[in-house]
BATIFI-881095 format. One record per residue (C-alpha): chain; residue in three letters; residue number from 0; x, y, z. Coordinates in nm, 2 decimals, decimal comma. Layout:
BATIFI-881095
 unit code pos     c1     c2     c3
    A  ALA NUM      X      Y      Z
...
//
This chain:
BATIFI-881095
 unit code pos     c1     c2     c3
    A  UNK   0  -0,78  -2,25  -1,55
    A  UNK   1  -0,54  -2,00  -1,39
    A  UNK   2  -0,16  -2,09  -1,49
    A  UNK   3   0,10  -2,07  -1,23
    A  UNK   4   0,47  -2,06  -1,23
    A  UNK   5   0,63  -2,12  -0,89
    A  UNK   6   0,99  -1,99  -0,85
    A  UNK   7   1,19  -2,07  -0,50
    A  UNK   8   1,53  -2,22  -0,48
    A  UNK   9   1,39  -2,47  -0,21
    A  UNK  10   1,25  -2,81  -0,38
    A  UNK  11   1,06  -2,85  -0,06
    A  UNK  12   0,90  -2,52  -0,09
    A  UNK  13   0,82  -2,58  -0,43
    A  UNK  14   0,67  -2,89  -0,34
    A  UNK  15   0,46  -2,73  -0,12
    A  UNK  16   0,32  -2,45  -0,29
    A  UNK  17   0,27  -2,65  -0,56
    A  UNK  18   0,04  -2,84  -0,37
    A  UNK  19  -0,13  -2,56  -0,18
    A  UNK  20  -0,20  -2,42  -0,56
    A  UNK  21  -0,36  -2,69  -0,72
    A  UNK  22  -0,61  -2,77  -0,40
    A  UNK  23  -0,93  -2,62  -0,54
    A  UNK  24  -0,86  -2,74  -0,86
    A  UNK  25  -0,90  -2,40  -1,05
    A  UNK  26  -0,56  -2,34  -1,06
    A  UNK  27  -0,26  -2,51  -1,20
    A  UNK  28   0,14  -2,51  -1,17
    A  UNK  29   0,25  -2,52  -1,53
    A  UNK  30   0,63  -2,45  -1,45
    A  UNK  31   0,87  -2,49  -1,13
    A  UNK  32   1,17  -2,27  -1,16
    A  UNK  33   1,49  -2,28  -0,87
    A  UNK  34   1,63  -1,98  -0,99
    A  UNK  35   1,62  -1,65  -1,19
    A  UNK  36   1,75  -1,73  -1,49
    A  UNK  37   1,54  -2,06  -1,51
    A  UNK  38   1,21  -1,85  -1,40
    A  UNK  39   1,31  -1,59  -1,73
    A  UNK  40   1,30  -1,89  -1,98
    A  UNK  41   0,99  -2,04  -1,82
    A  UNK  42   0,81  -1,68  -1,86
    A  UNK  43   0,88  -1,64  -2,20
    A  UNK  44   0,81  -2,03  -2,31
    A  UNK  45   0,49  -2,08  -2,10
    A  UNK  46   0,32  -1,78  -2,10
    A  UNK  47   0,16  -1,81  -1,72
    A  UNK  48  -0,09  -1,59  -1,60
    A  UNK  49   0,08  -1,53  -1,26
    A  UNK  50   0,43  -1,60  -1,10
    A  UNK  51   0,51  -1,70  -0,72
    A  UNK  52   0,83  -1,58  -0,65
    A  UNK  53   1,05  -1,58  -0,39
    A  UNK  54   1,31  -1,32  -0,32
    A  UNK  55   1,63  -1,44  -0,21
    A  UNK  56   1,79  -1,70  -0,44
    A  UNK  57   2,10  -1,76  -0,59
    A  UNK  58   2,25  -1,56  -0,83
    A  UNK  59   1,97  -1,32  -0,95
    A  UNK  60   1,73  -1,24  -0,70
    A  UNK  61   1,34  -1,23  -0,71
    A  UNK  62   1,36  -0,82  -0,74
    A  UNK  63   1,55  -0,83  -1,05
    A  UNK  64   1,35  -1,13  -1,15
    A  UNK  65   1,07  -0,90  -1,15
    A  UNK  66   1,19  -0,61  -1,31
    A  UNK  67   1,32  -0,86  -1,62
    A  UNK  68   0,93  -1,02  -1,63
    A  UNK  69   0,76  -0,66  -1,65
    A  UNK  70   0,99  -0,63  -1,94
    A  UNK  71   0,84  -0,88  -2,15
    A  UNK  72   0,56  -0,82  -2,39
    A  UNK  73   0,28  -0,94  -2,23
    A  UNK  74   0,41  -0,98  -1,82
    A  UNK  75   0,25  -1,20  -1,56
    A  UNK  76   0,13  -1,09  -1,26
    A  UNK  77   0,33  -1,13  -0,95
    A  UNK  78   0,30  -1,23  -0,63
    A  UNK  79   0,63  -1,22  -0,39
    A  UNK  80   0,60  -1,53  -0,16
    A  UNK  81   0,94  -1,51   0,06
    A  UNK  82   1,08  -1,46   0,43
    A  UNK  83   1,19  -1,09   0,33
    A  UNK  84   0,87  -0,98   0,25
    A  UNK  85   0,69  -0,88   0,55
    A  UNK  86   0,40  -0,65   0,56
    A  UNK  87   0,58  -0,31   0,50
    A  UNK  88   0,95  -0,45   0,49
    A  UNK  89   1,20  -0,29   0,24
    A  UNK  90   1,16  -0,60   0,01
    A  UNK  91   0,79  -0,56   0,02
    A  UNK  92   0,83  -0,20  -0,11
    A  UNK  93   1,07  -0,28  -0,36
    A  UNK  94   0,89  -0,56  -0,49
    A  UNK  95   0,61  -0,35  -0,53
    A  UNK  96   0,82  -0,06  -0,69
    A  UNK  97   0,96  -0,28  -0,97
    A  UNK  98   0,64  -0,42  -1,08
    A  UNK  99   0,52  -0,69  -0,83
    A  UNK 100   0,09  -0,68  -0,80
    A  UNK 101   0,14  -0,86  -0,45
    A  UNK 102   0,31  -1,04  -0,18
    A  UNK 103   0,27  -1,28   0,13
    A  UNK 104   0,53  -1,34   0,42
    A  UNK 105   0,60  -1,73   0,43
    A  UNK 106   0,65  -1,68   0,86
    A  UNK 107   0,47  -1,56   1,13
    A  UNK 108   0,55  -1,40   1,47
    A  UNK 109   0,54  -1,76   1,61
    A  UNK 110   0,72  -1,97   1,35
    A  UNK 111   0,98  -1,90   1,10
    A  UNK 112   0,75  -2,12   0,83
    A  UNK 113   0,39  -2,06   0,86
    A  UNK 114   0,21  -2,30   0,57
    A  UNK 115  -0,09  -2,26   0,73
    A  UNK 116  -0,10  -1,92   0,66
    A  UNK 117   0,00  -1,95   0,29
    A  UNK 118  -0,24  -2,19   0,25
    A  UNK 119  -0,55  -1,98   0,39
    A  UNK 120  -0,45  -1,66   0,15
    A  UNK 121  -0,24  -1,75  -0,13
    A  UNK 122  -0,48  -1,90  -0,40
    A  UNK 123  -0,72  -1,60  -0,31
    A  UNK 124  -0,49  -1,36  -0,36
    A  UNK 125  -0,31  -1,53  -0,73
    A  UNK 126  -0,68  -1,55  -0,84
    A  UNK 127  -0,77  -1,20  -0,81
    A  UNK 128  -0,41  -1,06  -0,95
    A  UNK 129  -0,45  -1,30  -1,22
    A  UNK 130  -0,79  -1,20  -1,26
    A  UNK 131  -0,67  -0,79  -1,29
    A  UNK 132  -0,39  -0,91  -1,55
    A  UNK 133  -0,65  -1,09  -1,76
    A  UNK 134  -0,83  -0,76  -1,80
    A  UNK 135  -0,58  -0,55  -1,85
    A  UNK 136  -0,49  -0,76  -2,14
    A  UNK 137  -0,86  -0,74  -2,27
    A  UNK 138  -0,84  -0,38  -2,23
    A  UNK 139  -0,56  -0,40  -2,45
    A  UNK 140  -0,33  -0,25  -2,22
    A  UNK 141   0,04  -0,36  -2,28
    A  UNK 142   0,33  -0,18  -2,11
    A  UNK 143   0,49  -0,17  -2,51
    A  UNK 144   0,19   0,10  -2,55
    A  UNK 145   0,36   0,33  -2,78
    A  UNK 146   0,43   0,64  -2,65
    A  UNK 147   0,24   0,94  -2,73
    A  UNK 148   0,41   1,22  -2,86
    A  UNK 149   0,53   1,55  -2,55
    A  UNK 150   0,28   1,80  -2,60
    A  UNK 151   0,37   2,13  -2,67
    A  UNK 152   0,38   2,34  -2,31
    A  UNK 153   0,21   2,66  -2,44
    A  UNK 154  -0,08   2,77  -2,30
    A  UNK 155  -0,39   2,58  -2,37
    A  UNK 156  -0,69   2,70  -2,61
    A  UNK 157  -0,99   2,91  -2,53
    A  UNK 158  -1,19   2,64  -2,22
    A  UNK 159  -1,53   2,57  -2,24
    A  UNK 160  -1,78   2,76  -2,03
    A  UNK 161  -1,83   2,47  -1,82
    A  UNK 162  -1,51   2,48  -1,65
    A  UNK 163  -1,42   2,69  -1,37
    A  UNK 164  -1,08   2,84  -1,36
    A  UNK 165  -0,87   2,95  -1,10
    A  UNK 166  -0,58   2,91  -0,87
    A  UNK 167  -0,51   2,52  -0,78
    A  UNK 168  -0,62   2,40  -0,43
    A  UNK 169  -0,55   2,06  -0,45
    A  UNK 170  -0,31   1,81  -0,62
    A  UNK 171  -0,39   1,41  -0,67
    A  UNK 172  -0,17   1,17  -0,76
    A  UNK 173  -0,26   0,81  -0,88
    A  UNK 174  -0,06   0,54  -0,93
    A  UNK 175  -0,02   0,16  -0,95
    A  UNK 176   0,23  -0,12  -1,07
    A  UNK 177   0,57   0,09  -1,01
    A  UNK 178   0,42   0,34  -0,79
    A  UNK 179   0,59   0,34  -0,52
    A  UNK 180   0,93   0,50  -0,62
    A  UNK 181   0,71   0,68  -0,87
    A  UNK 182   0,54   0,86  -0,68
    A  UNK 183   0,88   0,95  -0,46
    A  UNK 184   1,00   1,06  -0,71
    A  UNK 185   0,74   1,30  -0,77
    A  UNK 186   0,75   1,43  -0,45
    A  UNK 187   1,11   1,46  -0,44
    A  UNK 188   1,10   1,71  -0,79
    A  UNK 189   0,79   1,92  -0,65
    A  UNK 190   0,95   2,02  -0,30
    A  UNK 191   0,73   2,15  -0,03
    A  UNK 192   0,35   2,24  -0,22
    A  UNK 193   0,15   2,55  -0,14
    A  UNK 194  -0,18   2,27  -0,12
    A  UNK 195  -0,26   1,97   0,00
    A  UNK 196  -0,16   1,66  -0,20
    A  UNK 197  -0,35   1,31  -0,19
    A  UNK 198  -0,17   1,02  -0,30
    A  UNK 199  -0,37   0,69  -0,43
    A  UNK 200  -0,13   0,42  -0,49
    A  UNK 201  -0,30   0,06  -0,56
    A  UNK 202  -0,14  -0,16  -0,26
    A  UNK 203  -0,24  -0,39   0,00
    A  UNK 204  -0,44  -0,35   0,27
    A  UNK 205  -0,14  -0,33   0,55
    A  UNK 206   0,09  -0,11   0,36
    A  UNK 207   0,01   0,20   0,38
    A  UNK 208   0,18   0,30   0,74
    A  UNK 209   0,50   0,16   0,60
    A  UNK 210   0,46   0,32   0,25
    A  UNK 211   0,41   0,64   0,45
    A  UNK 212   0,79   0,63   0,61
    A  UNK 213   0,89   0,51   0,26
    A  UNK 214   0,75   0,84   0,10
    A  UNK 215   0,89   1,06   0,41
    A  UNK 216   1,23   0,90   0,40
    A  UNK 217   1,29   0,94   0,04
    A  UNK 218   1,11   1,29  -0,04
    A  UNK 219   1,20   1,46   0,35
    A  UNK 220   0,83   1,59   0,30
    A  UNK 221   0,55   1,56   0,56
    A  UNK 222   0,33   1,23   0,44
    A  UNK 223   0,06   1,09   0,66
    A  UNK 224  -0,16   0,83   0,62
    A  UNK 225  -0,52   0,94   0,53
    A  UNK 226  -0,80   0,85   0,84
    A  UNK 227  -1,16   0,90   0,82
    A  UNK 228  -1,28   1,29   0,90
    A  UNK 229  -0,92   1,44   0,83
    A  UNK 230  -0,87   1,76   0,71
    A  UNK 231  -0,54   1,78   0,44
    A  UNK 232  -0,37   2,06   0,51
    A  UNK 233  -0,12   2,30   0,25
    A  UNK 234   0,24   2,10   0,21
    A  UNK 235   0,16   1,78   0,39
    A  UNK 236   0,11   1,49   0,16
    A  UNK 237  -0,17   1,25   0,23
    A  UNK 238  -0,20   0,88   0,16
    A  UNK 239  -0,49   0,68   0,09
    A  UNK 240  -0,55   0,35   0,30
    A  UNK 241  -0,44   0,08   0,08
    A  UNK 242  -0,77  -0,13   0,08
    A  UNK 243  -1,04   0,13   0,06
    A  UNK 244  -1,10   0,43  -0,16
    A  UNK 245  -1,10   0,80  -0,03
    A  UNK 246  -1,33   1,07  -0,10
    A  UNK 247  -1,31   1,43  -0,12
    A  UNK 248  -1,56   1,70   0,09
    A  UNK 249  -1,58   2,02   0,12
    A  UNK 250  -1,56   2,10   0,49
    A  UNK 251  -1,74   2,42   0,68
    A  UNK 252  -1,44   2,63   0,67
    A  UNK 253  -1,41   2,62   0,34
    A  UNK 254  -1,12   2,32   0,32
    A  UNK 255  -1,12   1,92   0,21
    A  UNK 256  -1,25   1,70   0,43
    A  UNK 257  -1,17   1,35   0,35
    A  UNK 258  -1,41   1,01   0,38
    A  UNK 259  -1,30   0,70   0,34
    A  UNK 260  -1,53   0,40   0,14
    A  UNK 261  -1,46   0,10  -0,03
    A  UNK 262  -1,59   0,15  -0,38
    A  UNK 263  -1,77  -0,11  -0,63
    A  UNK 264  -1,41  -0,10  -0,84
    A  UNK 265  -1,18  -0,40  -0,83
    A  UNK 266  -0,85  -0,18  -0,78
    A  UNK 267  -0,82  -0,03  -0,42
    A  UNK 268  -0,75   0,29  -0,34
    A  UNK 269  -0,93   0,38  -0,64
    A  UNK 270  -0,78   0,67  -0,87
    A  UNK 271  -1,09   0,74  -1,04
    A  UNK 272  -1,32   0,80  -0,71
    A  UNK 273  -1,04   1,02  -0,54
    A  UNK 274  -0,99   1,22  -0,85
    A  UNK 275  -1,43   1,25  -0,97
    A  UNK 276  -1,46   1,39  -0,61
    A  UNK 277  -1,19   1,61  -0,64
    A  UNK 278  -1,34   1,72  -0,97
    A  UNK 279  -1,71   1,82  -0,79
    A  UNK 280  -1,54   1,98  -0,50
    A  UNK 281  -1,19   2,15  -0,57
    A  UNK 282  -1,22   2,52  -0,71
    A  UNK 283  -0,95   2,37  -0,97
    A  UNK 284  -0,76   2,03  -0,90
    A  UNK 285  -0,43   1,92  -1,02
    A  UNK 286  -0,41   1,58  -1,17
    A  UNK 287  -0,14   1,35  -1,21
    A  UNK 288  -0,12   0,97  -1,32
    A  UNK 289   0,20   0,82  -1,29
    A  UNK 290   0,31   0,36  -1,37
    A  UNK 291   0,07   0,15  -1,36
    A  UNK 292  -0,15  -0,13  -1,52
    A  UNK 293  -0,51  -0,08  -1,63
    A  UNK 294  -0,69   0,21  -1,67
    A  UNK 295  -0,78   0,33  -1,30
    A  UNK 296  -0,81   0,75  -1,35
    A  UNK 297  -0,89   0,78  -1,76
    A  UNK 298  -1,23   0,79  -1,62
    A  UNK 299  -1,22   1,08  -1,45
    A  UNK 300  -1,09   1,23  -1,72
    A  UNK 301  -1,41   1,39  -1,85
    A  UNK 302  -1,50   1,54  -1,51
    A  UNK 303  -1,15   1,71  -1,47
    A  UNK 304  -1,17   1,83  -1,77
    A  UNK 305  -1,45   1,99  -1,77
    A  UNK 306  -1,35   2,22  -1,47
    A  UNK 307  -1,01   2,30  -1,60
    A  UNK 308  -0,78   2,09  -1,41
    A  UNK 309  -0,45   2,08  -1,46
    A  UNK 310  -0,28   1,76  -1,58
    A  UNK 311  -0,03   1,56  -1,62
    A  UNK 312   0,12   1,19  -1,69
    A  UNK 313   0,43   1,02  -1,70
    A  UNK 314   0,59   0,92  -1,99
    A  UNK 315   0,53   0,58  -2,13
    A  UNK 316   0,91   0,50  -2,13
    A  UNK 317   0,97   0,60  -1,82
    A  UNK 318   0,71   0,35  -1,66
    A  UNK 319   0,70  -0,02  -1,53
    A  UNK 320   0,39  -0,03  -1,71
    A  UNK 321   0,25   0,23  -1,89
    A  UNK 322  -0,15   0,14  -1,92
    A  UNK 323  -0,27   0,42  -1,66
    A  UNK 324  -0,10   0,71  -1,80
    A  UNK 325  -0,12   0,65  -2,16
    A  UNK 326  -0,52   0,58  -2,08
    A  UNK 327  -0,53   0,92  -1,89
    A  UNK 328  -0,40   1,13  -2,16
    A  UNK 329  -0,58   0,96  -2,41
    A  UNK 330  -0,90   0,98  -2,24
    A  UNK 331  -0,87   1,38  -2,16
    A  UNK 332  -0,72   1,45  -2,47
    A  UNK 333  -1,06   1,30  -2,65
    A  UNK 334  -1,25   1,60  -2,39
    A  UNK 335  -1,03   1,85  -2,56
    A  UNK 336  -0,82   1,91  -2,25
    A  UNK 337  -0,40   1,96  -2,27
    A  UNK 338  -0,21   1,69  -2,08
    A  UNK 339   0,21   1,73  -2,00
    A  UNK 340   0,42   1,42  -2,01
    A  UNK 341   0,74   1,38  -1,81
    A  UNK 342   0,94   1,17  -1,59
    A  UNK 343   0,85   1,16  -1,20
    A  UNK 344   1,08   1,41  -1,12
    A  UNK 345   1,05   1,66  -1,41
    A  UNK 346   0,61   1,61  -1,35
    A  UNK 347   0,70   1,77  -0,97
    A  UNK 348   0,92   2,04  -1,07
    A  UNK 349   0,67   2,12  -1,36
    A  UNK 350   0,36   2,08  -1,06
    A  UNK 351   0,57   2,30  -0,80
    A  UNK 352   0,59   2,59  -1,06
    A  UNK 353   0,25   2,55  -1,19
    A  UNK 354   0,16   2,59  -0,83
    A  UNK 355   0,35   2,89  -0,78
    A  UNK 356   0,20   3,11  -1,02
//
């Protein structure tokens, strides 16, 4: 039985997606929660697996809601259910940014209130977050991971004859809960790049045109949205669709090519396919795995290690939730490769000189 805590300041909206919850029986409201404040004490007492939370409320709203929640030792996952939170709206992106897995616009473009439509893809979409949150847990991934210590920055030992050294032609970024100022925060340190960069946040299906102008606003870089057959090009950044998983090529004249695929994972698009391809294909990639929940990228690790990639991860502190980069360095680390932690920022000024030399 999935548990649910519902959190809108309307009782008839509670009402209501209390009832649209418990149709199929396999999931249950365990708490109702009008504001912020309530929703915090709920959290902590009940324990739910996922929250549906509603934006604007009184008092504190469902952003800083969601920030407190990721806080806790053990979070629920999120889904924002609200008026604000339209597919690529501000709200949506900073729901997402603060630690949100999710979120579902309670209108249409016909009514200001579409049940109907809540009906049809809410319970899908709490079971499959929930779902991703239990195994994370299993994994034992816990955004309390204790840090791992800053590795020293001196050059690394002596590589293994398998990998294949030289100057970087590609960066990849992956990224999940969090991601989204993350990664624009990245891009704002690093500064126009000599290569192409591919970006493979986890999000929804309909973000990504929306998460584009979100990374182009706040970095003043070039970022496009990734299409079947394109070919990445120096300084522009490129994002992956949110729903499918991109691949790298090598094209005739010698640069990427990207394909696009849903993969077999669970997490879409997946960090691990982008950055395995980039690990067959690249004459030496650039790695970097900034918040998120899970493990999505640690394995790749092998792979990239093994041709002499360059990496780097954020720094547990500094992330909503730390399970993606702590797993990353872990996992390279235990393939004898060096892996730099830093903040967002500090990882793209480090990545813009590294990519200089």
């Amino acid at each position: 039985m999935i548990r649910v805590l519902v959190v809108d300041d309307s009782g008839f909206m509670r009402l209501a997606l209390k009832r649209i919850i418990e149709a199929d029986g396999d999931l249950r409201v365990v708490g109702e929660a009008a504001n912020g404040a309530t929703a915090l004490e709920l959290a902590a007492q009940l324990r739910p697996d996922i929250v549906a939370l509603d934006v604007e409320m009184p008092g504190m709203d469902g952003l800083e809601v969601t920030e407190r929640l990721m806080q806790l030792p053990a979070p629920p996952a999120i889904v924002m259910v609200s008026h604000h939170t339209r597919d690529g709206s501000e709200a949506a992106l900073a729901a997402l940014a603060r630690g949100a897995a999710d979120y579902l616009w309670k209108g249409s473009a016909l009514s200001g209130l579409d049940l109907g439509q809540i009906d049809r893809e809410l319970r899908g979409r709490l079971r499959h977050w929930a779902g991703q949150r239990a195994r994370a847990r299993t994994e034992g991934e816990s955004p309390a991971a204790a840090p791992l210590p800053l590795p020293v920055l001196d050059p690394p030992p002596a590589l293994p004859p398998l990998r294949r050294l030289g100057a970087c032609d590609v960066l990849l970024l992956g990224a999940s809960t969090g991601g989204p100022d993350a990664v624009a925060e990245f891009l704002g340190g690093a500064g126009v790049l000599p290569v192409p960069c591919l970006v493979a946040q986890h999000m929804p299906a309909d973000l990504g045109p929306d998460f584009v102008r979100h990374l182009a606003r706040r970095s003043g870089l070039t970022v496009r949205l990734g299409e079947r057959g394109l070919h990445p090009a120096a300084g522009e950044i490129v994002v992956l669709p949110g729903g499918t998983d991109g691949h790298l090529a090598r094209a005739a004249d010698g640069g990427f090519l990207l394909r696009l695929a849903a993969g077999p994972g669970p997490v879409h698009p997946s960090v691990d396919l982008l950055f395995q391809s980039a690990a067959l294909v690249a004459r030496r990639a650039m790695a970097v795995v900034l918040t998120g929940m899970g493990r999505d990228g640690a394995a790749a690790a092998a792979a990239l290690a093994a041709r002499g990639a360059l990496l780097l991860a954020q720094t547990p502190d500094s992330c909503v939730v730390a399970g993606m980069p702590v797993a990353f360095a872990e996992a390279a680390r235990a393939h004898g490769a060096e892996v730099e932690l830093a903040t967002p920022t500090a990882l793209g000024r480090r990545a813009a000189r590294l990519l200089a030399r």
